[in-house]
N, C-alpha and C positions, 0 to 999 in steps of 0.2 A: 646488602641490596639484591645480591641475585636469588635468596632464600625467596623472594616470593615472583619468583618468573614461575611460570609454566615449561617443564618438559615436552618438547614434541618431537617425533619421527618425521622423517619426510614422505613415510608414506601415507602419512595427514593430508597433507598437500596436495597432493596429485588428484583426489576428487574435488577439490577444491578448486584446483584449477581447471579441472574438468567441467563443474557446474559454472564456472565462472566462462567460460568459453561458449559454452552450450546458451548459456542465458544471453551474452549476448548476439549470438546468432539467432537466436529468436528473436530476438528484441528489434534486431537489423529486418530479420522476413517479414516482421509485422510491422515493421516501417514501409517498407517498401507495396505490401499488399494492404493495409487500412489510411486511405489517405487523413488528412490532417483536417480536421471539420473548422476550418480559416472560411471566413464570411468576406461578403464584398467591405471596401469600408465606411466606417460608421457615418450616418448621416442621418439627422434629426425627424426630415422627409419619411422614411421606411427605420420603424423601429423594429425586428425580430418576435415574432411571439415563439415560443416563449426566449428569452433573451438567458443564454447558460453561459456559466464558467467554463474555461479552461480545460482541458480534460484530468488534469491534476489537482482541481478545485471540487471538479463534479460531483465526486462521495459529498462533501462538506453541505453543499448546494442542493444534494439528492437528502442527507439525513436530517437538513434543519428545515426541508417540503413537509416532512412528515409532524414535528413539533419543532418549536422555537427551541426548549428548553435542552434538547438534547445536544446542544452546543458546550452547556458544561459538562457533560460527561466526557466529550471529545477534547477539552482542555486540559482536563483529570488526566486521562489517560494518555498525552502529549507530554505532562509533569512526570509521569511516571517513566514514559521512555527516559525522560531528559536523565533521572534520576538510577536508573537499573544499573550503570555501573558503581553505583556506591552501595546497591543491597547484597550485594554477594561477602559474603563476611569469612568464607574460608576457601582457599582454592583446595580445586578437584589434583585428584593424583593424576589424573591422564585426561585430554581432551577427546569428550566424545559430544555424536549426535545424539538428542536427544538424552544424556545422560541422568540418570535415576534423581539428584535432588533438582535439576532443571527440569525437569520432563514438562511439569504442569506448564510453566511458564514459557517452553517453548510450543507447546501446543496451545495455548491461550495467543502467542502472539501470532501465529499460523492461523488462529482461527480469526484473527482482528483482521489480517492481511485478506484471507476469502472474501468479509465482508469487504471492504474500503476498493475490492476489485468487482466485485457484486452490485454494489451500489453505484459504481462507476458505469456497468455496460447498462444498470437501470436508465441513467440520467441518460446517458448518452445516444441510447438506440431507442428504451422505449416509452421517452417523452413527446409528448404531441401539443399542440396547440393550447394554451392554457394551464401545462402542465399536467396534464393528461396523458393515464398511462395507454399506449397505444401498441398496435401486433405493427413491428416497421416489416413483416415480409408481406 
C-alpha cells in the first residue's frame, strides 16, 4: 500500500502555504474593495436589462452570449476535470511545478482558468443594456 504514495519534503510545503496565505489575503482585499453587484429585490414591476448570473455563473452566461453550442465544449471539459485523477498512470519520482510530463496539462489548465476569469470581468463590467458590449469608465 505505501509503494504508490508520493515522497515529499517539507520544504514543498512552505510555498504552498505561502501561496495559500497570499491568495487568500487577496481574495479577503478584493472583498472588501469590489462590492457585491446584489440588486434590489426581485419584482415583476422593474425587470433588469440585461438581467445576469451570479458572478460565479457569469463566464457560463458570457460564453453561451456568444453561441449556443459552445456549452458542449464546457461540459467536455467539466468530464474531463471530473476524470484527471484516473489519467495519470505512473507516479513522478518527486513533486514538482509544472513538471516535464504535466507541463502541457498544467499550462492548458492555467490557460482555461485566464479565460473563465476573462470572461468573467467581460460579463460583469462590460455588459450594457441589451447585452451590449460597453466602455464602464
Amino acid at each position: 500500500m505505501k509503494r504508490s504514495y508520493l515522497k515529499s519534503s517539507p520544504h514543498f510545503f512552505k510555498p504552498v502555504l505561502r501561496a495559500f496565505w497570499l491568495g487568500t489575503a487577496a481574495l479577503l482585499l478584493l472583498a472588501t474593495l469590489i462590492p457585491a453587484p446584489l440588486q434590489e429585490p426581485a419584482s415583476l414591476a422593474k425587470v433588469p436589462n440585461p438581467v445576469k448570473s451570479a458572478w460565479f455563473l457569469l463566464w457560463i452566461q458570457e460564453l453561451v452570449s456568444y453561441r449556443i453550442w459552445l456549452i458542449y465544449p464546457l461540459i467536455g471539459i467539466g468530464l474531463l476535470f471530473i476524470g484527471l485523477p484516473w489519467l495519470q498512470r505512473d507516479l513522478p519520482e518527486r513533486a514538482r511545478w509544472f513538471g516535464r510530463p504535466h507541463r502541457l496539462l498544467a499550462v492548458l489548465v492555467l490557460c482555461l482558468f485566464v479565460l473563465i476569469v476573462g470572461l468573467t470581468v467581460v460579463g460583469l463590467w462590460f455588459r450594457g443594456e441589451n447585452w451590449a458590449l460597453v466602455w464602464p469608465f
